[in-house]
C-alpha positions as semicolon CSV with decimal commas, in nm:
position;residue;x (nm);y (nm);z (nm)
1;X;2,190;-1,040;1,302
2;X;1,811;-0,956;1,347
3;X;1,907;-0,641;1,598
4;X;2,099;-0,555;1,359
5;X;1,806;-0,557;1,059
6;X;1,639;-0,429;1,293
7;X;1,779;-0,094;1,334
8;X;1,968;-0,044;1,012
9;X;1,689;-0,161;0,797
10;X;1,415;0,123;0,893
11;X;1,685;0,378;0,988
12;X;1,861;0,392;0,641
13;X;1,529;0,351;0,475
14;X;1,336;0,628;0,620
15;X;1,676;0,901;0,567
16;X;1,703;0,769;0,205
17;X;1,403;0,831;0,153
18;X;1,344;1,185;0,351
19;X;1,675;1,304;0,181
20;X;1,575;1,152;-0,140
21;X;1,867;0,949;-0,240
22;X;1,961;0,612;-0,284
23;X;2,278;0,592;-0,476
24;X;2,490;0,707;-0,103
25;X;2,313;0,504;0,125
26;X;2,380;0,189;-0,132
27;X;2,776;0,264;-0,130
28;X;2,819;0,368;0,251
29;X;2,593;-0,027;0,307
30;X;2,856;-0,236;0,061
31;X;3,129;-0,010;0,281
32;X;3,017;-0,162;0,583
33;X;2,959;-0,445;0,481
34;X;3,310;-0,481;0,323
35;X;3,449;-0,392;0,642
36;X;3,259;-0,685;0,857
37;X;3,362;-0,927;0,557
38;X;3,732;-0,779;0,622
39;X;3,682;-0,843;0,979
40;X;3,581;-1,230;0,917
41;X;3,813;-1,281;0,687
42;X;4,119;-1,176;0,934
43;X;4,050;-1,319;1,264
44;X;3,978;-1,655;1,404
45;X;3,828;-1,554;1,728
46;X;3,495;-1,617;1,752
47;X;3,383;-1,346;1,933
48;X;3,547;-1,142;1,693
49;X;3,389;-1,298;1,376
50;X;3,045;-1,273;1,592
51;X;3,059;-0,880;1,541
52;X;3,236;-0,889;1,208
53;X;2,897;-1,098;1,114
54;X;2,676;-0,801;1,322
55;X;2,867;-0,574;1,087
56;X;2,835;-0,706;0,762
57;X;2,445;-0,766;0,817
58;X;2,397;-0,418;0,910
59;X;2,558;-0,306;0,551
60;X;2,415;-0,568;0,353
61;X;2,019;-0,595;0,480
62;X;1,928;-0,195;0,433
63;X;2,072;-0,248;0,083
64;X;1,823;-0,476;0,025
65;X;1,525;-0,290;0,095
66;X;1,676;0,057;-0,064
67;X;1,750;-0,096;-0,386
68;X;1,448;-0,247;-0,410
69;X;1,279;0,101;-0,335
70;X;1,519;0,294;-0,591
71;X;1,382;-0,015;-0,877
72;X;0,986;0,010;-0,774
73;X;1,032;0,434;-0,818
74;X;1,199;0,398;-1,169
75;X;0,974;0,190;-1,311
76;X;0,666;0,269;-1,479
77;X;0,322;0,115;-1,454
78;X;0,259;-0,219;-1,213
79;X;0,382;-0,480;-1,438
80;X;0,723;-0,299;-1,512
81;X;0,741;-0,223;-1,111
82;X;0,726;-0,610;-1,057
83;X;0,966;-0,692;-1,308
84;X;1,192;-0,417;-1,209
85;X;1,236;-0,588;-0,867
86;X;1,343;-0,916;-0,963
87;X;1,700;-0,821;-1,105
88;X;1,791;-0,589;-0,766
89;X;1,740;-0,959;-0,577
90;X;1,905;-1,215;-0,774
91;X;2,226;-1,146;-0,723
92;X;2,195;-1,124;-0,348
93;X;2,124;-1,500;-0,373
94;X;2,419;-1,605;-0,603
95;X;2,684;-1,608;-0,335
96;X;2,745;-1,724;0,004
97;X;3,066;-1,696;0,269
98;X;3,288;-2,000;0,272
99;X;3,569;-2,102;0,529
């Protein structure tokens, strides 16, 4: 799951933020991501669920840091940037996968 942080996390933030837009790159993430939750939820291979696990990661982690980006640029002043980032990270903590 780190190789996959690795190169999704710079990669979608540096074209997000060349092109300017966040909204796509948030959608095409949960996307992926759906589709590497799809591919846990169906098989019981291991090997399988190894890359439906590479897959999901690699939607959900650049979400993290472009949402967090999209917050900090809406925001006003430094207080109301620091504020702004708490509610774009609380619900990525809510949930968890369960068997």
């Amino acid at each position: 799951m780190t190789q996959a942080n690795f190169n999704s996390n710079p990669t979608v933030g540096y074209i997000s933020d060349k092109l300017n837009l966040r909204g796509p790159f948030l959608v095409g993430g949960g996307v992926v991501a759906i589709i590497g939750y799809i591919i846990l939820i169906t098989e019981t291979r291991p090997g399988v669920g190894y890359v439906g696990t590479i897959i999901a990661a690699a939607g959900i982690f650049p979400t993290i840091a472009v949402n967090l980006a999209w917050a900090g640029s809406a925001a006003g002043g430094d207080v109301r940037k620091g504020a702004s980032s708490v509610p774009p990270l609380c619900p990525r903590f809510i949930g968890r996968v369960k068997e």
